[in-house]
Backbone bond lengths (Angstrom), bond angles and torsions (degrees), N, CA, C in turn:
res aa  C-N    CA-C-N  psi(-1)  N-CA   C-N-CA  omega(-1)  CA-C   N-CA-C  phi
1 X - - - 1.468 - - 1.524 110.94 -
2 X 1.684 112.35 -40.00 1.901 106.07 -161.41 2.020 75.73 -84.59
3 X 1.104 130.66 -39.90 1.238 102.84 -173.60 1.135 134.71 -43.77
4 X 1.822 116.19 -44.33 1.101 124.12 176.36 1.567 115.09 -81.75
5 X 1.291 110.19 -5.28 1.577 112.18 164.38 1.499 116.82 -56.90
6 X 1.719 86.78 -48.84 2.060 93.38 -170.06 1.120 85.64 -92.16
7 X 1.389 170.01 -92.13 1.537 133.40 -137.57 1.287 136.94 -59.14
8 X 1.921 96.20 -8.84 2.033 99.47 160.99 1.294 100.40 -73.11
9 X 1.230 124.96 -47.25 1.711 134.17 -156.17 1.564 91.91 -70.69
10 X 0.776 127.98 -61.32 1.363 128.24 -169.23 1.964 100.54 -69.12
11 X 0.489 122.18 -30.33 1.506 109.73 -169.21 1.404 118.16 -96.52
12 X 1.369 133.38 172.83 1.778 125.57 -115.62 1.934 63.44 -109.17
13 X 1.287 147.05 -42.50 1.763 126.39 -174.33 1.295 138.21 -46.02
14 X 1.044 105.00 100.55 1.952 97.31 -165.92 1.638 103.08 -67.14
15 X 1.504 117.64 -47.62 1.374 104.13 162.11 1.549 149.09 -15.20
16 X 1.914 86.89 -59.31 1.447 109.95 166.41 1.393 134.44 -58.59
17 X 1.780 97.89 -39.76 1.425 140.29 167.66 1.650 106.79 -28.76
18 X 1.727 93.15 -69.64 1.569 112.59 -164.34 1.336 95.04 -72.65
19 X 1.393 140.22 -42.06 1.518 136.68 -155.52 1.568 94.69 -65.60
20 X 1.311 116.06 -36.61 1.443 131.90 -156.90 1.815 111.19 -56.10
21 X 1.696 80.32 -47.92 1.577 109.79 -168.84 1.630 111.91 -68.88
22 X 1.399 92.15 -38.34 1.860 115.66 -173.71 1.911 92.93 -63.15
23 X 1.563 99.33 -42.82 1.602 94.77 178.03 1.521 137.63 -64.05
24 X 1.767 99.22 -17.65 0.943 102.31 -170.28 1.511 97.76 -98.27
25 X 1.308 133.64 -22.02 1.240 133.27 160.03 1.687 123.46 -20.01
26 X 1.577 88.16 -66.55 1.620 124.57 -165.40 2.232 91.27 -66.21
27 X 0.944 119.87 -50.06 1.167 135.16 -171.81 1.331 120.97 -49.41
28 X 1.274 102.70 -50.96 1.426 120.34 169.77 1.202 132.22 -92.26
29 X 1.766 124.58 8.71 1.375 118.97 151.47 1.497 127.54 -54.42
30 X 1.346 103.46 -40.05 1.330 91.82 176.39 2.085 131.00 -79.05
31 X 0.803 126.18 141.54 2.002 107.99 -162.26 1.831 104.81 -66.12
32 X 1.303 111.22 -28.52 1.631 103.18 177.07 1.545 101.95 -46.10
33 X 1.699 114.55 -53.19 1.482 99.75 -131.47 1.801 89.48 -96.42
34 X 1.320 115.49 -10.62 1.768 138.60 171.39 1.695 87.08 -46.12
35 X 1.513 100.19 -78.02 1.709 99.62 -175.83 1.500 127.90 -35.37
36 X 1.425 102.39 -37.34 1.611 128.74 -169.86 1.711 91.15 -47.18
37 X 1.677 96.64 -76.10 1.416 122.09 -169.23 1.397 104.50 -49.89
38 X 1.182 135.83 -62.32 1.431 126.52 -170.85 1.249 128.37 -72.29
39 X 2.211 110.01 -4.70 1.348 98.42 149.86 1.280 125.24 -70.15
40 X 1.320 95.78 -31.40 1.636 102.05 -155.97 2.211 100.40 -70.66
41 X 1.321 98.77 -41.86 1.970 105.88 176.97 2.173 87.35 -38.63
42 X 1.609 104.81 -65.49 1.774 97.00 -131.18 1.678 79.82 -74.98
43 X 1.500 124.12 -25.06 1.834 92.88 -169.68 1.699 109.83 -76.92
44 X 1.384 110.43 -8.64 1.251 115.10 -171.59 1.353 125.88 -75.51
45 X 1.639 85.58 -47.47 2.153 101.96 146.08 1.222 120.14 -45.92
46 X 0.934 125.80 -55.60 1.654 144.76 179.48 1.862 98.23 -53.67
47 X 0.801 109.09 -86.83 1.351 91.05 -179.02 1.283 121.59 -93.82
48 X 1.393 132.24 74.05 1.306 146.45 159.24 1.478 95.74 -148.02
49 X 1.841 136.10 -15.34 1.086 106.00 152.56 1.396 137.17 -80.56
50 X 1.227 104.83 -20.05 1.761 139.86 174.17 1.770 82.60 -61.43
51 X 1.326 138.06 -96.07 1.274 121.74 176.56 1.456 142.06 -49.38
52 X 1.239 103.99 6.45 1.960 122.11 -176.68 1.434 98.26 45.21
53 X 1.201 134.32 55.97 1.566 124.26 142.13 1.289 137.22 -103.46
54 X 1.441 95.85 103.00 1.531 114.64 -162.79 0.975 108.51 -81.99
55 X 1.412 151.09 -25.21 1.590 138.76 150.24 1.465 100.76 -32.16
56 X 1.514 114.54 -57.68 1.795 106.40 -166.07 1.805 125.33 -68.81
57 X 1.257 88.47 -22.53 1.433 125.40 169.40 1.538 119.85 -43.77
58 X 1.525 98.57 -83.62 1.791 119.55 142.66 1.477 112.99 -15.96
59 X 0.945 98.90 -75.98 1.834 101.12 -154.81 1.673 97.73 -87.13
60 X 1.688 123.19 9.84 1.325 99.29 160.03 1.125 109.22 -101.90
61 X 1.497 115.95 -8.74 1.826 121.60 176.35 1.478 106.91 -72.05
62 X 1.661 120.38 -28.51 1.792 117.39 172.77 1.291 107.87 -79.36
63 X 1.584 127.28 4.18 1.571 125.83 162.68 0.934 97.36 -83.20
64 X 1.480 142.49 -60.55 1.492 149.57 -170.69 1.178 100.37 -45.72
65 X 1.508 123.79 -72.73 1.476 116.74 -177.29 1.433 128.52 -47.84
66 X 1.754 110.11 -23.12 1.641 113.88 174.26 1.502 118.48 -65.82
67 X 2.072 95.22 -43.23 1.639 90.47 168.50 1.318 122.64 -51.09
68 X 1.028 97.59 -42.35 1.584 106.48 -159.70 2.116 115.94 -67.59
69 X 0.788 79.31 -16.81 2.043 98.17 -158.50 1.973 81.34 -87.30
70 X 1.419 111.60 -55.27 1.310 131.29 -176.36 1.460 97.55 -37.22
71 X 1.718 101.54 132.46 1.699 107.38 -172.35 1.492 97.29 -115.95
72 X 1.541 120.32 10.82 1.782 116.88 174.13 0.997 132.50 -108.62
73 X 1.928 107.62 -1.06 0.951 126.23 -164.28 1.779 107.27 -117.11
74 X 1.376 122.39 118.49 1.528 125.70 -155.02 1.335 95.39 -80.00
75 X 1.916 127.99 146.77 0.952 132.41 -150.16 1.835 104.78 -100.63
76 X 1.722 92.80 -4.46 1.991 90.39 -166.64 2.138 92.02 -88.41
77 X 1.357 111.07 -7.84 1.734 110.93 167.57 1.166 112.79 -69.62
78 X 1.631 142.42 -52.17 0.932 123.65 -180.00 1.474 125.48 -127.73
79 X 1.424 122.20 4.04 0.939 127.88 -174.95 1.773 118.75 -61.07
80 X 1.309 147.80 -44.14 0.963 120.87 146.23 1.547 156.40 -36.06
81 X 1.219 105.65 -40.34 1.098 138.19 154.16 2.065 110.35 -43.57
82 X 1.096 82.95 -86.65 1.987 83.82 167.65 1.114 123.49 -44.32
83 X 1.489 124.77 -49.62 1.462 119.68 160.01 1.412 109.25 -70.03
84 X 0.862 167.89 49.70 1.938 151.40 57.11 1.112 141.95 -27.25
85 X 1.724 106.36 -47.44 1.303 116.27 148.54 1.200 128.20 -42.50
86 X 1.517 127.70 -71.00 1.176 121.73 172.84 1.521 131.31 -83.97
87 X 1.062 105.28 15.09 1.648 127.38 161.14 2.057 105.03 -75.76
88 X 1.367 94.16 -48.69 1.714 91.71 169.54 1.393 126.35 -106.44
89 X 1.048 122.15 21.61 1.600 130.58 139.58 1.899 112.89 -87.14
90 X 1.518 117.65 -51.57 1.393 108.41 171.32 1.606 110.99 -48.37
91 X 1.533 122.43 -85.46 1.558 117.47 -173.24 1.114 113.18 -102.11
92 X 1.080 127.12 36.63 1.933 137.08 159.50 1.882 103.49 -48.62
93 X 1.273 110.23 127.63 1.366 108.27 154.96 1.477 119.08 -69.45
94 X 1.223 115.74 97.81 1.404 132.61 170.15 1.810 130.17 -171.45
95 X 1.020 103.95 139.94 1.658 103.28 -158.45 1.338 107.11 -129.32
96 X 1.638 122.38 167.04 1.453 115.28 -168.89 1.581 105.12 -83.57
97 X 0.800 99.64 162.06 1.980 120.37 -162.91 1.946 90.36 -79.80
98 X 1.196 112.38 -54.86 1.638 112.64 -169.62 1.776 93.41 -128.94
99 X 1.707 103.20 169.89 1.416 102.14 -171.95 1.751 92.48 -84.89
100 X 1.352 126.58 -1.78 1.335 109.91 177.30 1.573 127.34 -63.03
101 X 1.323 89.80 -22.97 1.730 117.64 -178.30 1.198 122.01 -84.08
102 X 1.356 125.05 -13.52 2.005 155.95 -171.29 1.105 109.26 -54.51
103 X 1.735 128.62 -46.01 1.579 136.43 164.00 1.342 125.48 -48.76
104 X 1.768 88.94 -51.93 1.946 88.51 169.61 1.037 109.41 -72.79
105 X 1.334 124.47 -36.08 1.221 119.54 -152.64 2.175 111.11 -58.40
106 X 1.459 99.36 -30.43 1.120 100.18 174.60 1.811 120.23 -105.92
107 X 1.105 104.50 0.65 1.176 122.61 136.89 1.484 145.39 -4.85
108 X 1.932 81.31 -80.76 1.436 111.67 -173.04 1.722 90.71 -84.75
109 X 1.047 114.07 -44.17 1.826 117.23 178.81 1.682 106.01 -37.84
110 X 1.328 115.37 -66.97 1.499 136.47 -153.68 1.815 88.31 -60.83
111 X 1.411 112.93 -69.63 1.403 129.66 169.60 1.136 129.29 5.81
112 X 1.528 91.93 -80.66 1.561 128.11 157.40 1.498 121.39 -38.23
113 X 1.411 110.70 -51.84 1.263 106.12 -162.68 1.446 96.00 -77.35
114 X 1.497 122.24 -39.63 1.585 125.32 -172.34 1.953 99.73 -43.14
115 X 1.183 98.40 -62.93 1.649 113.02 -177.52 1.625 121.09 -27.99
116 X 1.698 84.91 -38.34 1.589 90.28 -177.09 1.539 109.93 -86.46
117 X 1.462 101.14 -35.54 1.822 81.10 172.48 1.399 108.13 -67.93
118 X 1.608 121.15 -41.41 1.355 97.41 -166.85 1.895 131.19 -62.03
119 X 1.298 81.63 -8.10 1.762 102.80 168.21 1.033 115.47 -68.52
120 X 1.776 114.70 -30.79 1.562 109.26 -177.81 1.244 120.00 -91.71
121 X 1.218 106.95 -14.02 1.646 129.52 -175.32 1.638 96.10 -76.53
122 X 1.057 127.38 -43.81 1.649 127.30 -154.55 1.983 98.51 -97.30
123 X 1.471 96.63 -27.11 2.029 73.67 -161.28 1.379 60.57 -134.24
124 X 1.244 146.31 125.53 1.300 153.80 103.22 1.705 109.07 -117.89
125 X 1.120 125.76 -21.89 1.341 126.16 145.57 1.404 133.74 -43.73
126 X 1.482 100.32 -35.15 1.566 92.23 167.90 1.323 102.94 -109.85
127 X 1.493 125.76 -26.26 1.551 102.21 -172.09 1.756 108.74 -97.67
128 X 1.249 134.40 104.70 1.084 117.65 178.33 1.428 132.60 -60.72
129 X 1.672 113.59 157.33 1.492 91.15 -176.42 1.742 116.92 88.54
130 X 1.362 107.56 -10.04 2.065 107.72 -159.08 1.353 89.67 -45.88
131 X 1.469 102.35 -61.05 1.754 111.02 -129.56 1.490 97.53 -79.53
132 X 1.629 127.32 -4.87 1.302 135.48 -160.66 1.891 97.25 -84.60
133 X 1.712 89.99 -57.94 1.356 108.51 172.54 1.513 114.90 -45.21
134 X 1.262 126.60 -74.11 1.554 126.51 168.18 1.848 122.87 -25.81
135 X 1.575 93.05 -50.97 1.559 95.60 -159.24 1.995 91.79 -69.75
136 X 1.165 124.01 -45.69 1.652 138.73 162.23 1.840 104.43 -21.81
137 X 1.201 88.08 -61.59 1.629 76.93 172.04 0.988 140.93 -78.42
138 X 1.767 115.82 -24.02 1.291 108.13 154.95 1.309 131.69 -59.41
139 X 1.536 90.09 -39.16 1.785 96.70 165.62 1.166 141.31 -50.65
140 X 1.428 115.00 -34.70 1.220 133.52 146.57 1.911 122.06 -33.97
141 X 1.506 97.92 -49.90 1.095 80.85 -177.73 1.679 119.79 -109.75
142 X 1.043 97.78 5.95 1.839 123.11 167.81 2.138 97.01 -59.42
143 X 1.349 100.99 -48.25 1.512 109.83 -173.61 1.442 103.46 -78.58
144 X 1.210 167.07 -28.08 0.833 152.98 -99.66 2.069 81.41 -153.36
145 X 1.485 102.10 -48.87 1.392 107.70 -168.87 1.625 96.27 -69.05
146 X 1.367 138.68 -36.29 1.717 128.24 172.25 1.451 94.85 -79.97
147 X 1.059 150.26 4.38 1.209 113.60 -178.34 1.573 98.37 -116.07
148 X 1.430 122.33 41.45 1.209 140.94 149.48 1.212 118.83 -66.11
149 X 1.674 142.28 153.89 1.282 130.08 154.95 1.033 112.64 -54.89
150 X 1.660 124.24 156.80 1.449 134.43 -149.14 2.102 69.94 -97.54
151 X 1.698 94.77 161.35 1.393 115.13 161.09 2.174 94.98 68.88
152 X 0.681 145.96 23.33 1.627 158.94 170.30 1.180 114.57 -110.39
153 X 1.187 122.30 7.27 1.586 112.74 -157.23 1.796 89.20 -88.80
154 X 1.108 113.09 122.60 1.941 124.27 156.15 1.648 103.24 -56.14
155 X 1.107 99.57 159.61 1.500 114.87 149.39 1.537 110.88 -77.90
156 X 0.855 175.70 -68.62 1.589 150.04 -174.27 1.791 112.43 -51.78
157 X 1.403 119.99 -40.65 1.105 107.44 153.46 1.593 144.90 -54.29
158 X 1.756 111.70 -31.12 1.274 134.51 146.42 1.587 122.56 -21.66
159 X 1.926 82.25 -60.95 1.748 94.50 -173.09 1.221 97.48 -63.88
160 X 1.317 118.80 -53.77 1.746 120.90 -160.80 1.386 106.25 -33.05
161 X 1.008 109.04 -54.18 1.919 119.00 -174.03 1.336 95.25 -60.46
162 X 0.983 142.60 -49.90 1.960 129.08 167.40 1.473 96.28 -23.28
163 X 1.507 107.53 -79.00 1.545 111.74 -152.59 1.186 97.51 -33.69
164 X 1.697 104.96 -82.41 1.173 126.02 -166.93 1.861 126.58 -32.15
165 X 1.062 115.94 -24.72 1.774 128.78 179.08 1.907 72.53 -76.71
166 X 1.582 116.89 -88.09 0.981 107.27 -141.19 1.388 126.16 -39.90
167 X 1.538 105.45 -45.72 1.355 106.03 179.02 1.173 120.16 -77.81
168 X 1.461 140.91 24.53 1.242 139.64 152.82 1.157 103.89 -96.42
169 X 1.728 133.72 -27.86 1.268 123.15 -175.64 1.534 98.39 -79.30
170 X 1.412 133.24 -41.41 1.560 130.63 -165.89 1.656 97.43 -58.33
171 X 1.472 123.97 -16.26 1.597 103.32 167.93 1.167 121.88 -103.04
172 X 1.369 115.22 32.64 1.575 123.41 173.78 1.948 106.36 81.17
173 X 1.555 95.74 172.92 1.318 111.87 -165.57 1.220 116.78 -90.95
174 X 1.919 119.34 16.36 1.168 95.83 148.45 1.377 110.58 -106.25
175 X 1.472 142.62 -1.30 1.507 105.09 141.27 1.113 138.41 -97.30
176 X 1.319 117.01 47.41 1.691 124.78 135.04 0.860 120.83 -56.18
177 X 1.636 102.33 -54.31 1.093 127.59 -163.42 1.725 113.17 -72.65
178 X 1.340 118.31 -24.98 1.277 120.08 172.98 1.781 111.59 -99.47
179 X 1.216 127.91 -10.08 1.329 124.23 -170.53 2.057 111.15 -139.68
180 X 1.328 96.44 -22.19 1.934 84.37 167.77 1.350 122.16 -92.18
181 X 1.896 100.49 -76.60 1.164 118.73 171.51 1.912 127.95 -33.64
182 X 1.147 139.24 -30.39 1.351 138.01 123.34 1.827 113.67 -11.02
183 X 1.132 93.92 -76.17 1.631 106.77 -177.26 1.483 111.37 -91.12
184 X 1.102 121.02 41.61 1.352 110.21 175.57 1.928 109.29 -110.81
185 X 1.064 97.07 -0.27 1.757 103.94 168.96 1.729 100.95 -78.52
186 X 1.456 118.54 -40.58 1.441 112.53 -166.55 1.133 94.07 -93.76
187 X 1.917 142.13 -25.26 1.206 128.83 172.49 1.847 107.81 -54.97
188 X 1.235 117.75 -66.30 1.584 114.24 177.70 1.177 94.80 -52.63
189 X 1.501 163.58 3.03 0.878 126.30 179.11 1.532 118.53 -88.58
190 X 1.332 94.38 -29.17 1.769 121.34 171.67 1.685 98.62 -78.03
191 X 1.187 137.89 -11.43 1.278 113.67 177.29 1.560 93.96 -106.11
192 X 0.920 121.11 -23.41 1.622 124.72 -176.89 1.709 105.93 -49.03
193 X 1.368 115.27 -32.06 1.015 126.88 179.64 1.540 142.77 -55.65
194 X 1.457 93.99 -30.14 1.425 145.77 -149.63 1.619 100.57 -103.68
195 X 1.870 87.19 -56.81 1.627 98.44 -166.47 1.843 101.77 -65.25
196 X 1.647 109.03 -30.46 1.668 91.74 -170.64 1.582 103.96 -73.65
197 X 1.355 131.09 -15.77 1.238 106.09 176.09 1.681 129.63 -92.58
198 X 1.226 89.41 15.44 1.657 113.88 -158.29 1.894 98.46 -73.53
199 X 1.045 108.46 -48.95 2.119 94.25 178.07 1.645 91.66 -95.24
200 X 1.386 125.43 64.70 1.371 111.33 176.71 1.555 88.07 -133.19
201 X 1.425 114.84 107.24 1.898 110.46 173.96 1.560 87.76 -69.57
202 X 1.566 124.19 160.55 0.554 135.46 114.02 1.693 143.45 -137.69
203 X 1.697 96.83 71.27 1.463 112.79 -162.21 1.759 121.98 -66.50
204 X 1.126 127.68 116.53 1.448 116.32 -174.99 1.543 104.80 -98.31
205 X 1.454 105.42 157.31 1.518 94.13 -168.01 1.388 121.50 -99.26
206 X 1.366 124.17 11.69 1.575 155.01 134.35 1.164 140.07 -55.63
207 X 1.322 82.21 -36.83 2.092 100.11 -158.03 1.975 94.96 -102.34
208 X 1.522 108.08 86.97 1.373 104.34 176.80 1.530 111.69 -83.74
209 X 1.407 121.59 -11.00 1.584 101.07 -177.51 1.107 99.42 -105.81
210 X 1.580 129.74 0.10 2.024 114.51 156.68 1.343 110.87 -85.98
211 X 1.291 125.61 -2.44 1.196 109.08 158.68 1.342 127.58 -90.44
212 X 1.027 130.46 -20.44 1.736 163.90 126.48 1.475 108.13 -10.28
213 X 1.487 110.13 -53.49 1.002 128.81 -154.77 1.739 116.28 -97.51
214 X 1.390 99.44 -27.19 1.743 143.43 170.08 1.475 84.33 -67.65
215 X 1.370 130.00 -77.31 1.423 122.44 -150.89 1.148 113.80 -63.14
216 X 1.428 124.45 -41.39 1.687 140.41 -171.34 1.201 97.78 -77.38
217 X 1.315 136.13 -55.73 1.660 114.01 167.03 1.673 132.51 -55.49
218 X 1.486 130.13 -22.92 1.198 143.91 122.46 1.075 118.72 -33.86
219 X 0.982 134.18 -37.98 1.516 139.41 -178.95 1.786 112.36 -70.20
220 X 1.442 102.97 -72.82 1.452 130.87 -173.05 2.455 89.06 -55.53
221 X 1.009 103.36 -52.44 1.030 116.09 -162.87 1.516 103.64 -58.02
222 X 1.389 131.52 -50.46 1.368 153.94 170.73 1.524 102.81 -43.41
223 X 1.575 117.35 -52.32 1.196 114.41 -161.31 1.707 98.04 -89.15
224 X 1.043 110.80 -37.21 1.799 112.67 153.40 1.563 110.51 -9.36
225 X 0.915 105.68 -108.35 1.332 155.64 157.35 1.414 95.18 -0.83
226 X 1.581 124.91 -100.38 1.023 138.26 -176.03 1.730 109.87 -38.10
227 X 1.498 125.77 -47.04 1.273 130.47 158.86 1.744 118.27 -34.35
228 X 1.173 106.01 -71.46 1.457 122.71 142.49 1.817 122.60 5.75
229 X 1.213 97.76 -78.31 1.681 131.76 -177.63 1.620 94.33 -77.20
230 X 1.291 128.97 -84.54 1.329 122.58 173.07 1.489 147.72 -11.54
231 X 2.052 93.33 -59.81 1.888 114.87 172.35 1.186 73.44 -109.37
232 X 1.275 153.44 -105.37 1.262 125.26 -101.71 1.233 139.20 -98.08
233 X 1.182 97.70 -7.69 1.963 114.57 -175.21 1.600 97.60 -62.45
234 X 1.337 120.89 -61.29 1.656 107.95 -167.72 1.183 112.86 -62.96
235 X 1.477 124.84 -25.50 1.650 107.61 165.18 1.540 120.40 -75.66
236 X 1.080 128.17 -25.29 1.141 136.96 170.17 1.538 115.89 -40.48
237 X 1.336 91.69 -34.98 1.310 105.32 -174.23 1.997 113.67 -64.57
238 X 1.267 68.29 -40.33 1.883 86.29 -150.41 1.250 96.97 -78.43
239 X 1.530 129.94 -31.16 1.015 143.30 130.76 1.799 116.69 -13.47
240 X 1.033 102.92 -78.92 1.662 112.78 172.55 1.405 97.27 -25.83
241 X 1.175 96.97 -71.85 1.627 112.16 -163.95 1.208 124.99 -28.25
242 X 1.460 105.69 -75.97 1.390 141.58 155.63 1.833 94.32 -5.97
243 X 1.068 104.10 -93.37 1.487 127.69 172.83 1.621 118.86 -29.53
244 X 0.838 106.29 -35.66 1.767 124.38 178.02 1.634 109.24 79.03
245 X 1.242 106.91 48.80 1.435 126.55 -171.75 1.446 105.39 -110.40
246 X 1.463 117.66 123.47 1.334 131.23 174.35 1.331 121.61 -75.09
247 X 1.870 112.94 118.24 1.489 151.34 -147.23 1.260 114.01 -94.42
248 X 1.633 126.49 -2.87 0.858 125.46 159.50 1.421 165.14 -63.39
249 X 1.023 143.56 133.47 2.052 114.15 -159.69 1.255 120.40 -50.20
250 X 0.855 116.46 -31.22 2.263 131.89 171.34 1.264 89.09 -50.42
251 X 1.589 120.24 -64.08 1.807 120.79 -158.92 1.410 82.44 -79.98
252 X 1.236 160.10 -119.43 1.375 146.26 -150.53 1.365 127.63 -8.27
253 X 1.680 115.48 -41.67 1.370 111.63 171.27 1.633 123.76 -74.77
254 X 1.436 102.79 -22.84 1.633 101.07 -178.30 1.433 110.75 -95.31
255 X 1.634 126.67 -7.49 1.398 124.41 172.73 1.351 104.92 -83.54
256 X 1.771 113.38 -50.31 1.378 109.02 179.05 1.771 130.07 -114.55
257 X 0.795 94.31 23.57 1.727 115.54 175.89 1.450 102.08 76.29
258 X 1.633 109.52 -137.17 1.389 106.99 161.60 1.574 139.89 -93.89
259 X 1.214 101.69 30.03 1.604 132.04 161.10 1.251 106.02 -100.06
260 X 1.205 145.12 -8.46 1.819 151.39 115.13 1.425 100.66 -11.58
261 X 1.408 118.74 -70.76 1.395 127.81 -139.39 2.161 89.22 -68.55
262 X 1.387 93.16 -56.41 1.872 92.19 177.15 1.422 116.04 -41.56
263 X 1.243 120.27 -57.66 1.417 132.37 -168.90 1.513 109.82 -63.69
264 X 1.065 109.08 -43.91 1.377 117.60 166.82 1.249 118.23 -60.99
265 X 1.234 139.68 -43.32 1.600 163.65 -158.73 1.861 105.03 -83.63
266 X 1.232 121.34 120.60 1.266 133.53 170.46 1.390 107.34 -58.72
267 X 1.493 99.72 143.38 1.542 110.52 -158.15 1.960 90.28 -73.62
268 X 1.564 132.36 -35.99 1.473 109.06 -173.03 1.579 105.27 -64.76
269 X 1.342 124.38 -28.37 1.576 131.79 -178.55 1.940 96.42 -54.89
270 X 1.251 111.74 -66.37 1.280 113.82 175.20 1.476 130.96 -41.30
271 X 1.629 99.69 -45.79 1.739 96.90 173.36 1.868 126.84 -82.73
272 X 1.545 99.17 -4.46 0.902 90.20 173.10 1.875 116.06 -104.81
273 X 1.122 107.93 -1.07 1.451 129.23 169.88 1.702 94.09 -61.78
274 X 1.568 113.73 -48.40 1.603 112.68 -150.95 1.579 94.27 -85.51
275 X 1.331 137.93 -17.46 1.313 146.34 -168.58 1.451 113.54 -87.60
276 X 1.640 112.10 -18.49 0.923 137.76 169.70 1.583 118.40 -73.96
277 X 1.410 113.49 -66.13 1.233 146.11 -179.68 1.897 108.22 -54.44
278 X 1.598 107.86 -51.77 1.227 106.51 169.10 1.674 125.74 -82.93
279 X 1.470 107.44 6.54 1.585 113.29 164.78 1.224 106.74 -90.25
280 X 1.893 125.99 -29.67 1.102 118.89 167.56 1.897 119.84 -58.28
281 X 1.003 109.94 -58.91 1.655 123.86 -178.17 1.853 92.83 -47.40
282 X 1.097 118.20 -60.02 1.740 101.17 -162.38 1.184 99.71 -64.69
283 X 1.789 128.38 -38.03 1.301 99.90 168.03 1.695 146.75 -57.12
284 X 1.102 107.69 -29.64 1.413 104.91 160.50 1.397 136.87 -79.25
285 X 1.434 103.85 -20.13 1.641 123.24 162.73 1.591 76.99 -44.59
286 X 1.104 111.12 -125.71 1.341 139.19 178.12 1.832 111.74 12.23
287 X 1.400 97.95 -59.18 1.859 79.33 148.79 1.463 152.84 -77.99
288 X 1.398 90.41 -24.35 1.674 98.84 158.48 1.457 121.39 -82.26
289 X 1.304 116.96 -1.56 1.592 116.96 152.89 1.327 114.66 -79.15
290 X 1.475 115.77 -41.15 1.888 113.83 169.42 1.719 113.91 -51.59
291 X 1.339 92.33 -56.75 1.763 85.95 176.18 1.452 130.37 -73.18
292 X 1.603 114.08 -9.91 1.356 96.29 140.10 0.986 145.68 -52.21
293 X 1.558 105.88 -60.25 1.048 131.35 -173.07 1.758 124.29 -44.44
């Protein structure tokens, strides 16, 4: 049965897709075959994040969402369970293997996080406490990720901080307001880190998986960042406010270094900074492919 679940889900037929989903509906009324399914969702997560396959990833978060949407299926069978799952696809340390994979890869992030509000939106009536419980664990691991040494940050840890912004912003601005903004002097402080090595090539003409490895942290880091500037700067603001904290670029640079200067900075100032920045990078690609060569 889960076989032919994941080769509708996985495969290019939306027809097949939906029949798939309709099956898994029907499947899980009863609690034997409920159990069945929700081993098979969290080990499947489990190891498809351990292997970063975000196609498989994807289409086990549109099972999650079928349970979940599903009005026949009682919420005390699998509802813990699902919120774990997509608790470690949203801020899971894990990142895409090649930049071909970079779309899903945030994808499956954004996905995820939707899932969990819509979990909180649908059974927080009966379960009290849901959305308190959820946001706790991210928090949990929101704290755990700054209280890293500054300048250590991996790229899968990088990504993590995607999830994690997003899905605190997908429940609105008061928990920003109760779980980032607090920590957002020690968050730039860990990206501040990042940012000074960020226009620094340092391509070797041997070493193909640090350069590999160079790009995807540039990469992960960019979309950081720009996320950043996008959701969060105007609340930040209002935030400030709120607080009776001075909004100015002076007060931005000494709370958040020079990750001040972004947040502060209008998002057309920003994109055309990055249009800039990525005409620089292909140009030297392009010469350090000649001098290989």
């Amino acid at each position: 049965l889960y076989r032919d679940i994941c080769g509708a889900c996985i495969g290019g037929s939306e027809e097949s897709r939906r029949e798939a989903l309709e099956q898994i509906v029907k499947s899980a009324k009863s609690k034997h075959q409920n159990k069945q399914l929700l081993a098979f969702i969290s080990e499947s997560v489990r190891l498809n994040v351990l292997q970063a396959r975000m196609g498989n990833l994807l289409n086990l978060m549109r099972i999650v969402k079928t349970l979940v949407n599903s009005t026949s299926i009682p919420p005390d069978y699998h509802l813990f369970d699902i919120i774990l799952s997509c608790i470690t696809c949203c801020v899971g340390e894990y990142a895409f293997k090649d930049t071909s994979n970079e779309d899903l890869h945030w994808q499956v992030r954004e996905f995820s996080s939707m899932q969990l509000f819509n979990i909180c939106e649908k059974y927080e009536p009966h379960c009290k406490y849901l959305t308190d419980f959820i946001l706790d664990e991210i928090d949990q691991t929101f704290k755990s990720w700054l209280d890293c040494p500054v300048g250590q940050t991996s790229i899968s840890r990088l990504a993590g901080i995607y999830g994690i912004l997003f899905c605190f912003k997908k429940f609105g601005f008061k928990r920003l307001h109760q779980f980032v903004f607090p920590r957002m002097p020690k968050l730039c402080e860990h990206l501040n880190a990042n940012l000074e090595g960020r226009y620094i090539i340092t391509f070797k003409r041997c070493d193909t998986l640090a350069v590999l490895n160079e790009i995807k942290l540039k990469a992960v880091f960019n979309k950081v960042l720009g996320y950043m500037m996008r959701a969060l700067a105007v609340p930040l603001m209002e935030y400030r406010y709120m607080r009776l904290l001075p909004v100015s670029k002076g007060a931005f640079n000494v709370d958040y270094g020079r990750m001040g200067n972004f947040l502060y900075m209008n998002n057309d100032e920003y994109e055309d900074k990055q249009k800039r920045e990525l005409k620089y990078e292909k140009g030297i690609k392009k010469l350090e492919l000649q001098d290989s060569y």
